[in-house]
DRENPA-3360 file (N, C-alpha, C; in nm, 2 decimals, always signed):
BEGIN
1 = XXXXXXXX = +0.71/+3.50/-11.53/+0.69/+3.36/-11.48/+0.60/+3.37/-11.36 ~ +0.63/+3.45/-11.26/+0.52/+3.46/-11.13/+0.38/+3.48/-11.17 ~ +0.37/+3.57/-11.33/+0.22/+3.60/-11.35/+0.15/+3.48/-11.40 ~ +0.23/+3.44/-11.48/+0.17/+3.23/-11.55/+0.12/+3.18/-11.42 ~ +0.25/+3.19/-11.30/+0.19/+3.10/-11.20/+0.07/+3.15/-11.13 ~ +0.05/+3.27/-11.09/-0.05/+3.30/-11.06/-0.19/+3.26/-11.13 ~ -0.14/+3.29/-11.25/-0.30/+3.28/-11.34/-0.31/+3.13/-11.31 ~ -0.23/+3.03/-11.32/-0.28/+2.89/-11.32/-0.35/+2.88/-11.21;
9 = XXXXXXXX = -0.25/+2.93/-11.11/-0.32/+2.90/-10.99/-0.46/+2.94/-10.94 ~ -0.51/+3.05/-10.99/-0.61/+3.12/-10.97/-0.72/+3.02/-11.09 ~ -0.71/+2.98/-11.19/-0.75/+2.91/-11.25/-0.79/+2.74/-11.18 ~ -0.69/+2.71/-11.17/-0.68/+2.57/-11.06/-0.79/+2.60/-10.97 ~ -0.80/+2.68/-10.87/-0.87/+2.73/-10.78/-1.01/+2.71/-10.83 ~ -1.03/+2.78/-10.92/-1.21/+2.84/-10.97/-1.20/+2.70/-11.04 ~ -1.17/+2.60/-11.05/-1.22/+2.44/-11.10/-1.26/+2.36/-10.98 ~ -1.21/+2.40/-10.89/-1.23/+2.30/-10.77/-1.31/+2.40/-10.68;
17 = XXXXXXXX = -1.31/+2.49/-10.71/-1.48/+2.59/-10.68/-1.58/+2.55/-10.69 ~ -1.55/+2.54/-10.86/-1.68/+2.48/-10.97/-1.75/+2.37/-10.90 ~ -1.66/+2.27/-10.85/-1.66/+2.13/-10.84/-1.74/+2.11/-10.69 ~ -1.67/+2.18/-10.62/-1.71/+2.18/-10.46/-1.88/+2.29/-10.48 ~ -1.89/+2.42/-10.54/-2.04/+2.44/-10.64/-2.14/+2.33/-10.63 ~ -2.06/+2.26/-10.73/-2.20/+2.18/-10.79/-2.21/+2.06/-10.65 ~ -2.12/+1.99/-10.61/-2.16/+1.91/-10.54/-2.29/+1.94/-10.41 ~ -2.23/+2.08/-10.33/-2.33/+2.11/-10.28/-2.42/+2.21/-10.32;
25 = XXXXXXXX = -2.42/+2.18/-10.42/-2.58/+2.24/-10.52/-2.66/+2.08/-10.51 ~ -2.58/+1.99/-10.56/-2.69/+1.91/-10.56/-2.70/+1.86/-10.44 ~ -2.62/+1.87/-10.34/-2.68/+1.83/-10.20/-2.78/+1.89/-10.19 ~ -2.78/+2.02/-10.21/-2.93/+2.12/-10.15/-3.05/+2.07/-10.26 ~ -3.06/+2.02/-10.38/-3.14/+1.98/-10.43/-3.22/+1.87/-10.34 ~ -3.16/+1.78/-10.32/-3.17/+1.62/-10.24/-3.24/+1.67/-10.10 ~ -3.16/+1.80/-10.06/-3.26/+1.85/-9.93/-3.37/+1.92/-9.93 ~ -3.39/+2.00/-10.02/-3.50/+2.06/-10.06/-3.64/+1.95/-10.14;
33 = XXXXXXXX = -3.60/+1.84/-10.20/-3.67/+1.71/-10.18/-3.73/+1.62/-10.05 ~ -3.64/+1.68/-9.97/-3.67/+1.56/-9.88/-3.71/+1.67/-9.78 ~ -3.73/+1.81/-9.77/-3.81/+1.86/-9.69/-4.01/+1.91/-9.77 ~ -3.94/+1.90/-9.85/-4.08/+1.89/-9.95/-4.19/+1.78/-9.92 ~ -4.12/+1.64/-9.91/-4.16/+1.50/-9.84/-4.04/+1.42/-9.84 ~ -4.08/+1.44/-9.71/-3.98/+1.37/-9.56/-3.96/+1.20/-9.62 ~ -4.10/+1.18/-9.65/-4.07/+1.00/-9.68/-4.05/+0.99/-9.79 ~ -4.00/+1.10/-9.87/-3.93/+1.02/-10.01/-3.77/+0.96/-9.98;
41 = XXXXXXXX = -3.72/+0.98/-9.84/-3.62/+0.92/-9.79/-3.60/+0.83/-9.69 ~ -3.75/+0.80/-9.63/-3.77/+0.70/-9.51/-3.91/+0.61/-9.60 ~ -3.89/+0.51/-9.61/-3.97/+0.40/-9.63/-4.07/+0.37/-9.49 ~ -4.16/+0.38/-9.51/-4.28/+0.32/-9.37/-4.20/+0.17/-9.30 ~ -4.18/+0.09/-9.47/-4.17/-0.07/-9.46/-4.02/-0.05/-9.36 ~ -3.89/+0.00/-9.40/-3.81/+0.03/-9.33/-3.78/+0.06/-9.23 ~ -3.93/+0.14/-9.16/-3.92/+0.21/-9.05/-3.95/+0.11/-8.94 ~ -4.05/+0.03/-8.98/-4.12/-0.08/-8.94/-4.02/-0.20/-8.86;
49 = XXXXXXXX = -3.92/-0.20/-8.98/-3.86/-0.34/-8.91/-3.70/-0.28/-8.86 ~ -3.69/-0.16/-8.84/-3.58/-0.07/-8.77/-3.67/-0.04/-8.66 ~ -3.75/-0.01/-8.64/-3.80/+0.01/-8.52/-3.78/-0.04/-8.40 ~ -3.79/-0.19/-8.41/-3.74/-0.28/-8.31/-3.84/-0.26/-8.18 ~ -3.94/-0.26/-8.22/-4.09/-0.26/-8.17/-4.17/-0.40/-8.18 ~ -4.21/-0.50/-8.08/-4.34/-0.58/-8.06/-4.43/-0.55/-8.17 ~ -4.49/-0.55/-8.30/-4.57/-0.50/-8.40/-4.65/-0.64/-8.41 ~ -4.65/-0.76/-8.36/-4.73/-0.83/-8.37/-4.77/-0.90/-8.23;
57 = XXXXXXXX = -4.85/-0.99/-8.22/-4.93/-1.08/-8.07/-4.87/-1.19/-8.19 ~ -4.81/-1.31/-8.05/-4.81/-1.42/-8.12/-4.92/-1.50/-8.03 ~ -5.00/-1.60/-8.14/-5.12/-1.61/-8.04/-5.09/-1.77/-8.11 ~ -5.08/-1.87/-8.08/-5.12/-2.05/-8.04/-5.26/-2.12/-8.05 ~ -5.28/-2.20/-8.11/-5.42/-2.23/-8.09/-5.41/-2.42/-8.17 ~ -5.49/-2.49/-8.08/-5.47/-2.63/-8.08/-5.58/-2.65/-8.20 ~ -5.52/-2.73/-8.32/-5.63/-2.76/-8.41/-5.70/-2.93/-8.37 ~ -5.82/-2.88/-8.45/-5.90/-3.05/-8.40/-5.80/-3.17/-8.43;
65 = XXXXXXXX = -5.70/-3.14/-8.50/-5.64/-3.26/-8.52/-5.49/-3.28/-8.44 ~ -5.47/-3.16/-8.34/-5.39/-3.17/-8.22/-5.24/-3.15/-8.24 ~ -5.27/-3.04/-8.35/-5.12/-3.01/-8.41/-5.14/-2.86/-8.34 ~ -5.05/-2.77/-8.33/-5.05/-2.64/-8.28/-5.00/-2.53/-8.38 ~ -5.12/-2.43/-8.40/-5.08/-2.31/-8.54/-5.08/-2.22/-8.46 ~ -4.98/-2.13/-8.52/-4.93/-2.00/-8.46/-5.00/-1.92/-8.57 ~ -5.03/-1.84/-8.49/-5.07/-1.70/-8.56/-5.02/-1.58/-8.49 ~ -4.97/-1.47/-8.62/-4.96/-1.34/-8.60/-5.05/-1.23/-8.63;
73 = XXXXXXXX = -5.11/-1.14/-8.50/-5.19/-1.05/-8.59/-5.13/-0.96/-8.49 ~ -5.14/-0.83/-8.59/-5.08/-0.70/-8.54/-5.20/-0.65/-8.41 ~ -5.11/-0.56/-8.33/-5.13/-0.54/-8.19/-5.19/-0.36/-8.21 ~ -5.34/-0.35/-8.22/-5.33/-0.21/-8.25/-5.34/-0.11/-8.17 ~ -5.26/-0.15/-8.03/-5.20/-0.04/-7.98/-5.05/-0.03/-8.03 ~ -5.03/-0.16/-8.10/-4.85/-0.09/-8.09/-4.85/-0.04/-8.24 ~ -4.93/-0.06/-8.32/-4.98/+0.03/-8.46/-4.99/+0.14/-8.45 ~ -5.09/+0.20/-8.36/-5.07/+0.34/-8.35/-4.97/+0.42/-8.29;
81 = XXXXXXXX = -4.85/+0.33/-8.21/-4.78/+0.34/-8.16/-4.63/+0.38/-8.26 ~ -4.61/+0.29/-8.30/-4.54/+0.28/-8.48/-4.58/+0.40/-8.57 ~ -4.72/+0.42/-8.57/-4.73/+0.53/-8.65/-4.70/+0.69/-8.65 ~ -4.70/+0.71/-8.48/-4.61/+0.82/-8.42/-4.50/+0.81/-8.43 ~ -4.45/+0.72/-8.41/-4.32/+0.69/-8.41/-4.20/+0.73/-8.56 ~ -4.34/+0.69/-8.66/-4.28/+0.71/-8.80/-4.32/+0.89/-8.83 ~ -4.45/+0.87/-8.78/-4.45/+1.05/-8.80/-4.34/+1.11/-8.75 ~ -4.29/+1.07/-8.60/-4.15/+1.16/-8.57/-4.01/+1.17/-8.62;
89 = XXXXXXXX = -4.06/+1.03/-8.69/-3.93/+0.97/-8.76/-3.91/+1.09/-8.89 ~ -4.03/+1.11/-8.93/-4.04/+1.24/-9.04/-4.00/+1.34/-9.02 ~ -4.04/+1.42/-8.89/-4.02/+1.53/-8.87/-3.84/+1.57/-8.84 ~ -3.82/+1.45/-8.81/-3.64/+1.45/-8.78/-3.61/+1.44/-8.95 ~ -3.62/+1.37/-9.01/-3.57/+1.40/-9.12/-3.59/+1.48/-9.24 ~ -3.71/+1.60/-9.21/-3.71/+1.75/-9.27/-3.63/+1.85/-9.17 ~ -3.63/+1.80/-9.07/-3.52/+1.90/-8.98/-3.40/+1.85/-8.99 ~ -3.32/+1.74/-9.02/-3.22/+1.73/-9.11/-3.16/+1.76/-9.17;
97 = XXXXXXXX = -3.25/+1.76/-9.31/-3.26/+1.84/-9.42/-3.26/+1.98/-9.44 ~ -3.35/+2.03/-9.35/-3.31/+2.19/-9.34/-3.19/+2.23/-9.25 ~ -3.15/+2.15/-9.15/-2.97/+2.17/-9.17/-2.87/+2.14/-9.25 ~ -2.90/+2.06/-9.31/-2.79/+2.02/-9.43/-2.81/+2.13/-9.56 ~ -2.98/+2.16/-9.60/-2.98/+2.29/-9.65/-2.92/+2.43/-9.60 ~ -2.90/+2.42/-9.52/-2.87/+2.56/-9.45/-2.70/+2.53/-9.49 ~ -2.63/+2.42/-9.44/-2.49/+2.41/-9.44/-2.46/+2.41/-9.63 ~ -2.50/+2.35/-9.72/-2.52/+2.38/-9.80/-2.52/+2.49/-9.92;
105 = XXXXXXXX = -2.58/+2.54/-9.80/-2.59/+2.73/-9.86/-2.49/+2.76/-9.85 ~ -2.45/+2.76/-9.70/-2.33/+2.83/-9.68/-2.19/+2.79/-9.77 ~ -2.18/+2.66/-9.79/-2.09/+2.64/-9.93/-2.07/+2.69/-10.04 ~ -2.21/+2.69/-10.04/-2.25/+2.75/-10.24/-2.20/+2.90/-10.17 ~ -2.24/+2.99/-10.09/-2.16/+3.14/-10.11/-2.02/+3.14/-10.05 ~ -1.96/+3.08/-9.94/-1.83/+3.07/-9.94/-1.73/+3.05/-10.11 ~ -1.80/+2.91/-10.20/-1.77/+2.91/-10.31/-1.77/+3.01/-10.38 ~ -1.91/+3.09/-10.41/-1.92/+3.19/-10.45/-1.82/+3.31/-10.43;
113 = XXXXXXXX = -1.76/+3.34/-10.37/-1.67/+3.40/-10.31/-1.54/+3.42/-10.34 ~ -1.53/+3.27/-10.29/-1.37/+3.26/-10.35/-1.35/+3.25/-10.51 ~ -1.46/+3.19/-10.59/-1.46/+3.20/-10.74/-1.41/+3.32/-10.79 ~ -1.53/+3.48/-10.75/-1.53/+3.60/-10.77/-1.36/+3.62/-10.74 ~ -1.30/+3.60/-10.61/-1.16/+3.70/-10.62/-1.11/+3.58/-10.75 ~ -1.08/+3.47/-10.72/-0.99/+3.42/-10.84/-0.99/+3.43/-10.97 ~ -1.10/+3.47/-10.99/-1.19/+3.49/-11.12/-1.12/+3.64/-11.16 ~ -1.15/+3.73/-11.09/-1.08/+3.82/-11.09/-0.95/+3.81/-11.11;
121 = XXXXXXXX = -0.85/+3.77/-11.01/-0.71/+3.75/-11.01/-0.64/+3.67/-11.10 ~ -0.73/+3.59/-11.19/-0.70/+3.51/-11.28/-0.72/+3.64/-11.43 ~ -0.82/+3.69/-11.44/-0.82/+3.79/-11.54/-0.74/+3.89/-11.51 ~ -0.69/+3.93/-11.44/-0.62/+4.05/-11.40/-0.44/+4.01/-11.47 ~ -0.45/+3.93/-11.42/-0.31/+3.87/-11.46/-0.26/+3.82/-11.58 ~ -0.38/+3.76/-11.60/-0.40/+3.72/-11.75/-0.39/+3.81/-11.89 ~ -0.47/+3.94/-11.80/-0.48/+4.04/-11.89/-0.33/+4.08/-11.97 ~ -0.25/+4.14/-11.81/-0.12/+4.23/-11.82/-0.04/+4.10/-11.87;
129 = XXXXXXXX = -0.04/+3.98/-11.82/+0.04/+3.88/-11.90/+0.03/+3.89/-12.08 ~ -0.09/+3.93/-12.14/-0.12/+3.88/-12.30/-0.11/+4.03/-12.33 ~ -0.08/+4.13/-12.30/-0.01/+4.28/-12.30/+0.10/+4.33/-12.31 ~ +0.22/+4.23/-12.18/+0.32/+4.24/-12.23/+0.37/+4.09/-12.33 ~ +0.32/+4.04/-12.38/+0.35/+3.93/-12.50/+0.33/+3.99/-12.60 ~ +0.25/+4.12/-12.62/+0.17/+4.23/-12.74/+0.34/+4.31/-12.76 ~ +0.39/+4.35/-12.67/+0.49/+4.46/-12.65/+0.61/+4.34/-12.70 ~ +0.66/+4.25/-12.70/+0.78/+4.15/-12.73/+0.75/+4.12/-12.84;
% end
């Protein structure tokens, strides 16, 4: 009876291995994308209106017929300004990514790890269990 439970258990285990595996396998996919290029996860357009940056001059102007049109035209100091801004925005989110790659890693071999003993301790048991059922 103790060897059944063991084996399940050791069994049980290496499924939710597998599981917790793959999950951060594919996290590290998604980071290894996004350090590859940074803006396949940051939108420019996004960055833009998260920024919470002046990106335009509002400028007023009296028409001959004495009505008043507003106009917006972008301010190209605060353009070039935005555009550093998004470059750094980049660089934080490949340095992100290569922490979340790194933590990642470390999942997939802790996983690794714990699979190997259960894997083992699941065959081991398994073995002498279907041995002595040979002998009865």
């Amino acid at each position: 009876m103790f060897k059944k439970f063991v084996t399940i258990y050791a069994l049980t285990v290496n499924l939710l291995t597998l599981l917790c595996f793959m999950i951060a396998l594919g996290i590290g996919i998604y980071d290894i994308i996004q350090i590859i290029n940074p803006a396949f996860s940051l939108s420019y357009e996004q960055h833009l209106i998260n920024s919470q940056y002046p990106m335009m001059v509002y400028e007023t102007s009296q028409s001959s017929s004495g009505t008043v049109e507003a106009a917006y035209e972008p301010d190209p100091a605060s353009e070039s300004e935005l555009e550093d801004k998004y470059q750094s925005a980049l660089v934080l989110v490949k340095h992100q990514a290569v922490q979340s790659l790194t933590l990642a890693g470390i999942v997939v071999f802790i996983c690794l790890g714990v699979y190997i003993i259960h894997w083992r301790l699941a065959k081991h048991f398994g073995i002498s269990q279907s041995q002595e059922a040979a002998h009865l």
